[in-house]
C-alpha positions in Angstrom: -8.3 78.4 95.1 -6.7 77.1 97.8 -3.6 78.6 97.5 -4.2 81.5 96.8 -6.3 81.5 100.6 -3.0 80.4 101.8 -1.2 82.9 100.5 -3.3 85.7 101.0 -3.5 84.8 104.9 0.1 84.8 104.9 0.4 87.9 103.2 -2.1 89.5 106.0 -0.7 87.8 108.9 2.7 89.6 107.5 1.3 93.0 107.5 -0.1 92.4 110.9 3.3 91.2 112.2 4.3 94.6 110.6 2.3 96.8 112.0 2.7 96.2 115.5 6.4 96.6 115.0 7.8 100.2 116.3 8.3 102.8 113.1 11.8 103.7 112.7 12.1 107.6 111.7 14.0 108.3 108.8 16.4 110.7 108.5 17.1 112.9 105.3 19.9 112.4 103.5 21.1 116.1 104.8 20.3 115.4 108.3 21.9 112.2 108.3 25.1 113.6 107.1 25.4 116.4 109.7 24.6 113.9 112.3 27.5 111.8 111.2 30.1 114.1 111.1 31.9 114.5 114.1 35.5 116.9 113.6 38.6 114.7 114.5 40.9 116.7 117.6 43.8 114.7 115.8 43.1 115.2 112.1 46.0 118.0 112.4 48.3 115.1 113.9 47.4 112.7 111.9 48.0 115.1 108.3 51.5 115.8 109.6 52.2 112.7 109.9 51.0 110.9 106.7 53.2 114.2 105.2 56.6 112.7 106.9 55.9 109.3 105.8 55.3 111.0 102.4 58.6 112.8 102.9 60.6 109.6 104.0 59.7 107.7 101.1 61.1 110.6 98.9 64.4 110.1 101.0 64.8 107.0 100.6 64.1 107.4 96.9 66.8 110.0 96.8 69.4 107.4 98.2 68.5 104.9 96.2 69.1 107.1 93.3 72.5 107.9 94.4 73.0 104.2 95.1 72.8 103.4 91.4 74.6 106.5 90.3 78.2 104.4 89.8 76.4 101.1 89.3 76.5 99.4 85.9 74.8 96.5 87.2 71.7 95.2 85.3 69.5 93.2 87.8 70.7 96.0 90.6 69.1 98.6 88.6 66.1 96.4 87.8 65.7 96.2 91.8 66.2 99.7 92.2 63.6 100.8 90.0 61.2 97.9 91.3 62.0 99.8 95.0 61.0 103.4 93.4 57.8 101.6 92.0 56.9 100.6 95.3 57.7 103.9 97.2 55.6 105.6 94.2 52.6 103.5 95.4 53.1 104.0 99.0 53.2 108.1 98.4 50.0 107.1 96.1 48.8 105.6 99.3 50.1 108.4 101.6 47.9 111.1 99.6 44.6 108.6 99.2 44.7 108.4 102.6 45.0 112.3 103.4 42.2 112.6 101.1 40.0 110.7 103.0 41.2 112.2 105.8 39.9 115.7 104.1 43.6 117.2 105.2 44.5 120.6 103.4 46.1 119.6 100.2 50.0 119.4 100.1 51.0 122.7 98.8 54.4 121.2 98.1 55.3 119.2 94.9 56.7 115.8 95.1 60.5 117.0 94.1 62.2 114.2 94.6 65.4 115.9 93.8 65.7 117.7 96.5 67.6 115.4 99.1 70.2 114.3 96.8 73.1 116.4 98.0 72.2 115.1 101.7 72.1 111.3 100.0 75.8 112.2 98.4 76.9 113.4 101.2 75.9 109.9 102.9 77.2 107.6 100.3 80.9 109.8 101.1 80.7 108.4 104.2 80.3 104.8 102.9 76.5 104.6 104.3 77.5 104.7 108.2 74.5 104.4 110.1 76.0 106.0 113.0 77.2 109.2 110.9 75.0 112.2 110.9 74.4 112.9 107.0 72.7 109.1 106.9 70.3 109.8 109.7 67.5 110.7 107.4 65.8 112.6 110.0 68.3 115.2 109.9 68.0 115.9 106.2 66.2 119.4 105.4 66.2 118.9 101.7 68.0 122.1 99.2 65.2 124.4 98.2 65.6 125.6 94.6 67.8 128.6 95.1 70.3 126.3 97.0 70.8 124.1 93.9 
């Protein structure tokens, strides 16, 4: 009997604590949501440039392709193929991250093809850094009539 006195005066000296507390108003789950969003002046910038990095990572998967073109090398081509893995999960990054961003979907396919005449027209020049056809920024990629 005693215990239960305890815990019922507990229990009441709880709800008193409670009640003198400030209510909080709660928001629907609609409201809440239009409160929250606030439009990004940079989302633009920010799309164009997860689509570059996207792009670079399909340039240097193109070079690495023409890398191994001659190459009968075993554990070469093992560590070429472990370097297109890892460019294939940073693109996977590249577009998880554009989704979050809500950026307009990529209306281009990931050709990965289509820097490989700029990548042989690196390797002629042995891979000089300071030559123009290495400096992947210049690189405009063939589009499919041009191949």
């Amino acid at each position: 009997m005693r215990t239960n006195i305890i815990i019922l005066s507990l229990v009441f000296a709880a709800s008193v604590a409670n009640a003198q507390q400030p209510k909080q108003q709660v928001k629907s789950p609609a409201a809440a949501l239009a409160s929250s969003f606030v439009p990004d002046p940079d989302k633009e910038k920010k799309c164009a440039a997860i689509d570059e990095k996207i792009e670079f990572q399909i340039k240097l998967m193109a070079m690495d392709y023409v890398m191994g073109i001659a190459d009968t090398s075993v554990p070469r081509e093992t560590n070429r193929y472990l370097k297109r893995s890892a460019a294939l999960q940073t693109i996977a990054l590249h577009l998880q991250t554009a989704d979050a961003l809500q950026c307009a979907s990529r209306n281009k396919v990931l050709e990965f093809e289509k820097y490989n005449m700029e990548a042989f027209a690196c390797r002629k020049v042995n891979y000089s850094s300071e030559s123009s056809e290495c400096k992947l920024q210049n690189w405009k990629g063939a589009t499919p009539a041009q191949e």
